[in-house]
C-alpha positions as CSV (number, residue, x, y, z in Angstrom):
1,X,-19.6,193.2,66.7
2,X,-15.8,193.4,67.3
3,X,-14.3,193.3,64.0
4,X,-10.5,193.2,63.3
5,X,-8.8,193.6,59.8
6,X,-6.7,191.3,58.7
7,X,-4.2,192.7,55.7
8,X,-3.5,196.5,55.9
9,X,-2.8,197.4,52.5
10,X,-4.5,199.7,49.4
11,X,-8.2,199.1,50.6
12,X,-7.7,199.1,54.5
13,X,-8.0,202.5,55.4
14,X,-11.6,202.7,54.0
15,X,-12.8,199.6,55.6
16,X,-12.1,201.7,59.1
17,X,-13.1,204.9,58.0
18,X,-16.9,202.7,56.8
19,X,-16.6,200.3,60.4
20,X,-16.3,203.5,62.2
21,X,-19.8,204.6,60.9
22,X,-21.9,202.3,61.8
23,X,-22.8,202.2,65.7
24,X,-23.2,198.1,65.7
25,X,-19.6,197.6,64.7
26,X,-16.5,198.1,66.8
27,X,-12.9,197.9,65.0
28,X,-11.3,195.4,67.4
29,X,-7.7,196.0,65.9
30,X,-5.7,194.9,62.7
31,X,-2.6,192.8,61.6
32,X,-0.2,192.5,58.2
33,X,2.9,191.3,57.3
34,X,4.4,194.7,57.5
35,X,3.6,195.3,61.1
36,X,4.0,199.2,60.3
37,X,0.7,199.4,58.3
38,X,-1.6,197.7,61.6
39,X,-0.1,200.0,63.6
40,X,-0.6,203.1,61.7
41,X,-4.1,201.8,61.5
42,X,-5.0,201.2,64.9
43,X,-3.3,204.5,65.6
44,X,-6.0,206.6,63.9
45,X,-8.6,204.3,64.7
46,X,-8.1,202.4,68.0
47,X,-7.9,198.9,68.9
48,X,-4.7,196.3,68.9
49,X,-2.0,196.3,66.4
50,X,-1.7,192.0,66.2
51,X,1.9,191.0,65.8
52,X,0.7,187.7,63.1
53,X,-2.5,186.0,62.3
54,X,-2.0,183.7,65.2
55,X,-2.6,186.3,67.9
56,X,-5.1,187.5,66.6
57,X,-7.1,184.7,66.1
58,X,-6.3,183.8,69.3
59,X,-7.9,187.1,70.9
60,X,-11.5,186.0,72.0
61,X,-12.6,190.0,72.0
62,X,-12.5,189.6,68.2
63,X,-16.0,188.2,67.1
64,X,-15.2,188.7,62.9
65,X,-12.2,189.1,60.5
66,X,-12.2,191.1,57.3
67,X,-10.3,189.0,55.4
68,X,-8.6,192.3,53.3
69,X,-5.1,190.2,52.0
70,X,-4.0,189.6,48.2
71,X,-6.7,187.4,46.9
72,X,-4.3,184.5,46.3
73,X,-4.3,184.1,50.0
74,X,-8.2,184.5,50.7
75,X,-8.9,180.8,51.4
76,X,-6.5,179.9,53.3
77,X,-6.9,183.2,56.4
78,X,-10.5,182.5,55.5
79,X,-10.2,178.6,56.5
80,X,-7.7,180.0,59.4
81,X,-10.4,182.3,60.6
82,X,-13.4,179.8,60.6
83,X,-11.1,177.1,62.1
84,X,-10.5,179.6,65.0
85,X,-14.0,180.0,65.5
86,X,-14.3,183.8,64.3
87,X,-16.9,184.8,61.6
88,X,-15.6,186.2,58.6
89,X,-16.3,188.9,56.0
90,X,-13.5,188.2,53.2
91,X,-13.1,190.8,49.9
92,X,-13.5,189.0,46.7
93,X,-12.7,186.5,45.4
94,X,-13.8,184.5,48.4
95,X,-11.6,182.0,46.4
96,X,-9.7,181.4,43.2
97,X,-11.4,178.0,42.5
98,X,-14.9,176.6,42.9
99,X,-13.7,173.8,45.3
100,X,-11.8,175.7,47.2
101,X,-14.9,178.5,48.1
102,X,-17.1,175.7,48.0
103,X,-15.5,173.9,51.0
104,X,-15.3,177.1,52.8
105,X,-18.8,177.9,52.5
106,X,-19.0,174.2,54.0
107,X,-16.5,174.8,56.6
108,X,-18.8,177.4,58.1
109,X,-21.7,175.8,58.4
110,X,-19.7,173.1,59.7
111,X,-18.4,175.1,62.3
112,X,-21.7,177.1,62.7
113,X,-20.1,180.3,62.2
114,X,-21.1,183.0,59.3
115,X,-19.0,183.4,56.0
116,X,-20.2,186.7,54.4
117,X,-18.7,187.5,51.0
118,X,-17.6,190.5,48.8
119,X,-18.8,192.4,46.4
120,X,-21.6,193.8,48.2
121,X,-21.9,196.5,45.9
122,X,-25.3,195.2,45.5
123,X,-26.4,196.5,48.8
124,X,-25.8,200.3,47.3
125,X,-28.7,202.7,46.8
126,X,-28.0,202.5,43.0
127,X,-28.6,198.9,42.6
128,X,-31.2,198.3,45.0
129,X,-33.4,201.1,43.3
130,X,-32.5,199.2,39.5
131,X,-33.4,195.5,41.0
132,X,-36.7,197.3,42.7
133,X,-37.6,198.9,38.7
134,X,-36.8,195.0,37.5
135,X,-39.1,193.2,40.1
136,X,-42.0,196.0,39.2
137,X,-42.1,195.0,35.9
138,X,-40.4,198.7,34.7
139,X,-39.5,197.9,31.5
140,X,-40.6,194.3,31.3
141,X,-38.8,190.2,31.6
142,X,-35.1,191.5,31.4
143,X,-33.9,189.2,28.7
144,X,-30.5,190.6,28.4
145,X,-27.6,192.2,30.4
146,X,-24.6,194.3,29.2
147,X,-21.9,194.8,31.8
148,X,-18.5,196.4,32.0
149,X,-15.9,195.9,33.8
150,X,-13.0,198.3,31.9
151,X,-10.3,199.0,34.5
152,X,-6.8,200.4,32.5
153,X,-3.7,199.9,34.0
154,X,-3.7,199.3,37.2
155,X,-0.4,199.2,37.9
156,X,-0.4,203.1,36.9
157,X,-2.0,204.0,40.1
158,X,-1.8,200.5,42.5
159,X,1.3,200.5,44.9
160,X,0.9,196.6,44.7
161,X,-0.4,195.6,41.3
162,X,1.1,192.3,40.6
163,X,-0.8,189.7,43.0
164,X,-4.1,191.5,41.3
165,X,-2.5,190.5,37.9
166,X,-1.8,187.6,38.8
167,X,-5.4,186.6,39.4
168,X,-7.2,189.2,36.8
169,X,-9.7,191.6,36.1
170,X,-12.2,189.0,35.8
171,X,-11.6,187.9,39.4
172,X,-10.4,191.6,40.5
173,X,-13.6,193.6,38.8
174,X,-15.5,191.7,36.2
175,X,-16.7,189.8,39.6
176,X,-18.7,193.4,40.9
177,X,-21.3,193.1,37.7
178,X,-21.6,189.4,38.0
179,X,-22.3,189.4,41.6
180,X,-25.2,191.8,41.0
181,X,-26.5,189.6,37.8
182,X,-27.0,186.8,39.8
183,X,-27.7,188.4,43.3
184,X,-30.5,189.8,41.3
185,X,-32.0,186.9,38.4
186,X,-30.2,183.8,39.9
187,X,-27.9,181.5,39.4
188,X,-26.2,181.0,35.9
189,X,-26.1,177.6,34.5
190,X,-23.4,177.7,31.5
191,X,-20.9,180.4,30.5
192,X,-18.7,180.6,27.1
193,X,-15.6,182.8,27.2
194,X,-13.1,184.6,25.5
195,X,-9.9,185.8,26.8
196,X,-6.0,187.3,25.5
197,X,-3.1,189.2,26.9
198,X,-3.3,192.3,25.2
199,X,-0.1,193.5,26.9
200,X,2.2,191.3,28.7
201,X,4.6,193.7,29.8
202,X,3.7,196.2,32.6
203,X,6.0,198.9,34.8
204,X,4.8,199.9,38.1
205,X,4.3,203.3,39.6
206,X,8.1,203.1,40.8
207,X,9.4,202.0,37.8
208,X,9.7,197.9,38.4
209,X,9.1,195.7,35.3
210,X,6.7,192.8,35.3
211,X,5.6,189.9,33.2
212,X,1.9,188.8,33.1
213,X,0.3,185.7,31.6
214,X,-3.1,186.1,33.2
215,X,-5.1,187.4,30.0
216,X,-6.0,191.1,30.8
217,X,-8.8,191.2,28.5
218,X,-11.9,189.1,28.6
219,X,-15.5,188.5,27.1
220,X,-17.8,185.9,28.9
221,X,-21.6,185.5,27.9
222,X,-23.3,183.9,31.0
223,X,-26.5,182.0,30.6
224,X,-28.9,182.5,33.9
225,X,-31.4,179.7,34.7
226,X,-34.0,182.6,34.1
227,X,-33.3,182.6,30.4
228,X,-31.5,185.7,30.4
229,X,-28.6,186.2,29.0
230,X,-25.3,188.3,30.1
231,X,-22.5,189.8,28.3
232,X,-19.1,190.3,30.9
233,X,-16.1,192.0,29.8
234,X,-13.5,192.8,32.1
235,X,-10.0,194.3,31.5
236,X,-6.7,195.9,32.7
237,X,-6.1,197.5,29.6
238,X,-9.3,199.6,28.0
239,X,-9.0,202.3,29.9
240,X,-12.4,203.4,32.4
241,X,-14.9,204.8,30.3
242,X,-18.5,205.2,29.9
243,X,-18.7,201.5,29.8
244,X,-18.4,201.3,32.9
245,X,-21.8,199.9,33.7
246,X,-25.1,197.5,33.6
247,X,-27.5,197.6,31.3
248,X,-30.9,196.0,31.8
249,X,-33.0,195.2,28.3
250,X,-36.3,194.2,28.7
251,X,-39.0,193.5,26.8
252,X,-41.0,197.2,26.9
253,X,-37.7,199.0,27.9
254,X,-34.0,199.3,29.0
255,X,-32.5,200.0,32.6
256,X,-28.7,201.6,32.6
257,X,-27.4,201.9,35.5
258,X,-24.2,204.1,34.7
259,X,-21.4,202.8,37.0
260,X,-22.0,199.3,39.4
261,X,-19.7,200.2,41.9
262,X,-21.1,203.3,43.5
263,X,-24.1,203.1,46.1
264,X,-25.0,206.8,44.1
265,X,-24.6,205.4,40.5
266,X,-26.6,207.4,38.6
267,X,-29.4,205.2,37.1
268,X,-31.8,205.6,33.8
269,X,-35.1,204.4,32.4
270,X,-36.0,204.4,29.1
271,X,-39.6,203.1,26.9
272,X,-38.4,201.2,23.7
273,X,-38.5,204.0,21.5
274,X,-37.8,206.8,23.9
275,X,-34.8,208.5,25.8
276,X,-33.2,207.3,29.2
277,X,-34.6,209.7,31.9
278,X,-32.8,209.8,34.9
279,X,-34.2,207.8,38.0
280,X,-34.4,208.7,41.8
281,X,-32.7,206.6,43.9
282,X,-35.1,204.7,47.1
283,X,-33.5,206.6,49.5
284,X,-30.4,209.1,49.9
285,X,-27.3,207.5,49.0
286,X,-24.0,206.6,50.4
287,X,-21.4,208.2,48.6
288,X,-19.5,205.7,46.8
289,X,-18.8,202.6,47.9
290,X,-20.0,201.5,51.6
291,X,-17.3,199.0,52.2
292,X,-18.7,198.0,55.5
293,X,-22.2,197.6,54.7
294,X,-22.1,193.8,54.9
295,X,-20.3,193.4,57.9
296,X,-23.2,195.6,59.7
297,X,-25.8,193.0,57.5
298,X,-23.6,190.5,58.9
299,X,-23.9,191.9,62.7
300,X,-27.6,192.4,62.5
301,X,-28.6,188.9,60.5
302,X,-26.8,187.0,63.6
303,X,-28.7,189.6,66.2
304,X,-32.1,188.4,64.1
305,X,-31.1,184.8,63.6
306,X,-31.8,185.4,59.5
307,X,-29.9,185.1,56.4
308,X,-27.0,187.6,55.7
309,X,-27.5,188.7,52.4
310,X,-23.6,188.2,50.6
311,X,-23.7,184.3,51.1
312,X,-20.7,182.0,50.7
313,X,-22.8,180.0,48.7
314,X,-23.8,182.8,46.8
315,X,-19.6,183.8,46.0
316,X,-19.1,180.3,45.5
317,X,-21.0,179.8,42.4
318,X,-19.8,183.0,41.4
319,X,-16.1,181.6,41.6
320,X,-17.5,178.9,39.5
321,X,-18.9,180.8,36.5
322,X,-15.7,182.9,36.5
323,X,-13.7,179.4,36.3
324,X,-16.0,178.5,33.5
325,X,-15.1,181.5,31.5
326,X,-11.7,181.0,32.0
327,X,-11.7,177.3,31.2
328,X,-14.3,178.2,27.9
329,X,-11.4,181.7,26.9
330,X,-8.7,178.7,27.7
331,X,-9.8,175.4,25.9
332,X,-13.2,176.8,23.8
333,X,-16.7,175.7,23.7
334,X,-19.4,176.2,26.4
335,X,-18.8,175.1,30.3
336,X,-21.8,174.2,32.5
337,X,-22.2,175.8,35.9
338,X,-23.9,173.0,38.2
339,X,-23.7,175.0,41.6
340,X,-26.7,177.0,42.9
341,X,-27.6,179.5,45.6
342,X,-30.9,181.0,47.8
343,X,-30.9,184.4,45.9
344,X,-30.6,187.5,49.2
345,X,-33.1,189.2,50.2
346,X,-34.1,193.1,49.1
347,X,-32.6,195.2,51.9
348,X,-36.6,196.3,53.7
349,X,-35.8,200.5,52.5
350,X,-35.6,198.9,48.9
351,X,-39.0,196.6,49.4
């Protein structure tokens, strides 16, 4: 699969560096706004720096974009992309609103072309060992899920911290946890939220003022159609600490799995009663995050003629619980979630 990146900015370079691994994908080339970054992209890692969207999408030796722009932008290259007849792996949020990733995940069935969708975090080692605990009955019917999403200040450490501002840490990093949740349990069904600008004044790395009115601190609890029951916070303000995880409560025991991002996460078991003891992992990890991991689940579900596992479907109703916490933190009282997904499948190392 020929795979071209489209948006060259803070995340780019390790999407290459992750394509480059993996013998089934080929990085085709690369466009942005600032022509500079493609090109310094292509130069370490070959392929065709795209003057504009247009010419890329216009290049039939690209089979898939990675859709890597500011997220305010995601539907519309996505739509772009789809339109042109080009599958698409797109970083999260797949959209802002449910409408929005709801029509796109129509738009590529429409145009029977594959929509694959960040996070995929649950594809890590980490996660796929914690899920394989949960559907082995480790510590019982999880009933309840702790997760935290506490990023600082971004804009301490991002060259570009606004557009992520503008759309939140809900949508920015409280999205990784929830992905799991439901990649794992199901689709939620009503969501209650909580939300506040703890500091609306921010100063960038080079010392450039800016105003948010996003909240940068929120709380949602998430009811799954399984019953159980998750606890989101996710902000730009507590600094990354240890709660920076998932926690899995069940009925004979707890699962912690210390940090969701990383396919190496270190991960805990614990009897009610007793101490967490440290798990191993299915296999050897991946250190980190393995960025590209989808695309090459994306590249070998078309070869097979199955499922990819990060659905559009599955993003979608993601974008709708976070719009229901947002709506609940906004106006108060509970929201009902109405969309729904197929949940993916184990990955077969994990089974």
């Amino acid at each position: 699969m020929r795979v071209a990146l489209v948006g060259c900015g803070n995340i780019a370079r390790r999407y290459a560096l992750s394509v480059a691994a993996y013998e089934r994908l080929e990085l085709a080339g690369a466009t942005d706004l600032v022509p500079e970054r493609a090109e310094e992209i292509v130069a370490e890692f070959g392929g065709t720096a795209y003057p504009s969207l247009e010419a890329l999408l216009a290049d039939d030796a690209v089979d898939t974009i990675v859709n890597l722009t500011v997220p305010a932008r995601h539907a519309e290259v996505t739509a772009a992309a789809l339109e042109a007849g080009k599958h698409v792996h797109t970083e999260k949020p797949v959209a802002l609103r449910h409408d929005e990733a709801s029509e796109l995940a129509h738009l590529a069935v429409r145009r029977g072309l594959r929509l694959s969708c960040a996070p995929a975090t649950l594809l890590g080692e980490a996660q796929q060992t914690a899920w394989k605990l949960i559907r082995e009955g480790a510590v019982g019917p999880v009933c309840v899920a702790y997760a935290e999403a506490n990023w600082g200040h971004i804009e301490r450490w991002h060259p570009e911290p606004v557009g992520l501002y503008a759309s939140g840490p809900l949508f920015d990093v409280g999205i990784y946890p929830l992905t799991i949740l439901t990649g794992i349990f199901g689709p939620a069904r009503r969501a209650v939220g909580y939300s506040a600008v703890i500091e609306p004044e921010r100063v960038t790395v080079d010392g450039a003022r800016f105003r948010i009115e996003t909240p940068d601190f929120l709380v949602g609890m998430v009811e799954l159609q399984s019953g159980a029951v998750v606890r989101l916070t996710a902000t730009f303000w507590v600094e990354p600490s240890k709660q920076r995880g998932i926690e899995f409560h069940g009925e004979r025991g707890a699962i912690h799995l210390v940090t969701w991002d990383a396919a190496d996460a270190r991960l805990e078991l614990k009897p009610h009663g007793g101490k967490y003891e440290p798990v191993r992992l299915a296999r050897e990890p991946h250190q980190g995050v393995d960025w590209a991991r989808p695309v090459d689940d994306l590249a070998e579900a078309i070869e097979e003629g199955r499922p990819h596992r990060m659905s559009a479907e599955h993003a979608a109703h993601v974008v709708e619980v976070l719009n229901a916490i947002e709506t609940s933190g906004r106006d108060g009282g509970p929201v009902d979630v109405r969309s729904s997904f197929e949940l993916p499948a184990p990955l077969e190392w994990a089974l």
